[in-house]
N, C-alpha and C positions, 0 to 999 in steps of 0.2 A: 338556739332554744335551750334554755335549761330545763331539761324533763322533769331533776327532781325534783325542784320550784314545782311544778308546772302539774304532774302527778300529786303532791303534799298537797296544793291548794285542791285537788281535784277531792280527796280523798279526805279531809278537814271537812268541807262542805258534805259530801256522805255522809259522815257519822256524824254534822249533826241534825241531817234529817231524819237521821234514824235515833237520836234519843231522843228528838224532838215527836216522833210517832210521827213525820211529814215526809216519807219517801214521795218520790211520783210513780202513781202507780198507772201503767201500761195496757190503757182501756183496750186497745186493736189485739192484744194478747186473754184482757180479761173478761172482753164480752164478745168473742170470738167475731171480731166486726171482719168483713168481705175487707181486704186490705188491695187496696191495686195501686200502690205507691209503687214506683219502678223507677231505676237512675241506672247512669254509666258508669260505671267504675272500673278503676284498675286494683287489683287487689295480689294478695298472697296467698295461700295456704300452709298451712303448719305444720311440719313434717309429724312423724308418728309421735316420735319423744316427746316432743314440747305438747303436742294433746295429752300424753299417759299422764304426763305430771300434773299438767291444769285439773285433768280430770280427779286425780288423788287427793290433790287439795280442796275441790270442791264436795268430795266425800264426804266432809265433817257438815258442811253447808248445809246438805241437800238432808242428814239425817235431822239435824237442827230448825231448817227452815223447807219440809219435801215440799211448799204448794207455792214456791216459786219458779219461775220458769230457768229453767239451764240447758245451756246450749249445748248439741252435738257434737261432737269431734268431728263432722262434715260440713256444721256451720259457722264455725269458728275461724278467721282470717283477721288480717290486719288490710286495711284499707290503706293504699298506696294515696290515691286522692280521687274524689269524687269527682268525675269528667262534669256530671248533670246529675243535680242530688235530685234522693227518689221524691217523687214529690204524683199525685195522680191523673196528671194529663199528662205525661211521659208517650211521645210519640217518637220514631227515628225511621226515615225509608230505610231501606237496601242501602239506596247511595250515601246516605249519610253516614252509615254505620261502617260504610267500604273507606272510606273520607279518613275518620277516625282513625280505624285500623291504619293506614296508610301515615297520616302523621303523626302518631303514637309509636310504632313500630321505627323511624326516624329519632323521634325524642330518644325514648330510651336504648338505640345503639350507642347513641352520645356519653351513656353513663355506665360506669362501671357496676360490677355487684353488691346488693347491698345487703349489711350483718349484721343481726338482731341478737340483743340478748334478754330474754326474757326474766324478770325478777320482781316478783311480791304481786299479790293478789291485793286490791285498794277497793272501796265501795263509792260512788259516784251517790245521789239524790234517788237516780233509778235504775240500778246497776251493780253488777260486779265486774270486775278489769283486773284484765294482766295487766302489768305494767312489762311496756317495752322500748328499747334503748336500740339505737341504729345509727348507722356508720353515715359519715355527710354526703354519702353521693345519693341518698336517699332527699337530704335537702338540694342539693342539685336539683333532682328530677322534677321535683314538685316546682322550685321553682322556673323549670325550663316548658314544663308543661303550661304553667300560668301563665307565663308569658308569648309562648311560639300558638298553641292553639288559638286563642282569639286574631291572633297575626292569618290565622289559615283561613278567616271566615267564620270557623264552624264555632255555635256557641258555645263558652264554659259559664256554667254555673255552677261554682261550688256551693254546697249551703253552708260553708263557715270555713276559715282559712286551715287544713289541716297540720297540724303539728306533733299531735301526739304518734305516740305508734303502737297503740293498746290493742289490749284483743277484749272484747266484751263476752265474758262466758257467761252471763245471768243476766234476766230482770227480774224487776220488783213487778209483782200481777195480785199483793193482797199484801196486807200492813207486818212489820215486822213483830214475830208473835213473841220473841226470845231477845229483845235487843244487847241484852246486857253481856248473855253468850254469845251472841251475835259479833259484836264489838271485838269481844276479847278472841273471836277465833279468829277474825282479820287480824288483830295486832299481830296474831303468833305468824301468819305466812305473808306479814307485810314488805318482807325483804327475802323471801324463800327463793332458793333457786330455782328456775322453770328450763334452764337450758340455753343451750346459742345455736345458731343456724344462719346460712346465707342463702339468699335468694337466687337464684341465676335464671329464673322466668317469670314472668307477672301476668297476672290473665284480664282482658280486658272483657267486661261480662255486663250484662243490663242486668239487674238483681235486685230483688224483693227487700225491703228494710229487714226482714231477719236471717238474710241469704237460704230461705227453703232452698230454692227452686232456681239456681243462676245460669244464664241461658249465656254458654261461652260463647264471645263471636272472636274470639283469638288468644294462641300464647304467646306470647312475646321475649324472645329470650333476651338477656342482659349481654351488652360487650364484654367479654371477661378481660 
């Protein structure tokens, strides 16, 4: 997968729905709707440095643009791959979610650690993102998971093939008021450094689309 590709078209399409005045703007955020979307995921969290930094860059943002919504340093992860995207009949017994654990904890002894290097803040349609860059035992996984769990019986539904390995710090929750500063403060931390880090556990968790509330059902440490 070539990220940069992959990040430049993500981040072309952003800016120009935002000089277009056409962001999508994020109704479950802006008319406080009852949210009960809920999925399986395996995911990461981010160590302290890599949130100081996200956070400092989004300083300008937040002074620029305060009435959109920006993520915690407690909500913020990279999604390894959605086991069962959140979606709102999201149901799993006991056994099921014991199931999981059980061939998920096999999948990933299989693979070594994987090592992320975080760089430049990009804008999406409804969004802001880290951009992030990871070592290939990360495509390993994804694809060992895609393949070995439907082999186990147990459903996988992802809702789209994952690729990226972004961190989503913002949405859009009301029209862009400043676009033109807007614009020109992405350009400047389009390629900022955010840090590097390796993973050596991933947590498998049923989680709310904006990760409030993520109900751990295991850590799973990586083969070193």
């Amino acid at each position: 997968m070539d990220l940069s590709n992959l990040y430049s078209d993500i981040n072309r399409r952003g800016c120009t729905a935002i000089q277009n005045d056409n962001v999508r703007i994020d109704e479950y955020l802006t008319e406080k709707k009852t949210d009960q979307r809920l999925g399986l995921t395996l995911l990461t969290s981010l160590p302290a440095h890599i949130c100081r930094n996200i956070d400092i860059c989004l300083q300008a943002f937040k002074r620029l643009e305060p009435k959109q919504y920006y993520y915690s340093a407690a909500q913020m992860h990279i999604t390894i791959i959605d086991i069962i995207a959140a979606n709102s009949k999201f149901c799993l017994s006991p056994l099921e979610k014991k199931k999981y654990m059980e061939i998920l904890t096999q999948i990933i002894s299989e693979v070594g650690t994987i090592h992320w290097k975080l760089q430049g803040l990009i804008v999406s349609p409804d969004a802001i993102l880290a951009k992030g860059y990871y070592s290939d035992n990360l495509v390993k996984l994804r694809n060992l998971i895609r393949h070995e769990v439907p082999l186990s019986g147990l459903p996988f539904q992802e809702r789209y093939p994952t690729n990226s390995g972004h961190v989503t710090v913002a949405r859009f929750i009301s029209p862009i008021q400043h676009p033109h500063q807007f614009l020109s403060l992405q350009e400047n931390v389009n390629n900022i450094d955010l840090g590097s880090f390796s993973t050596p556990i991933i947590d498998l968790v049923v989680h709310d689309w904006y990760n409030y509330h993520p109900q751990l059902l295991s850590t799973i440490a990586i083969n070193n």
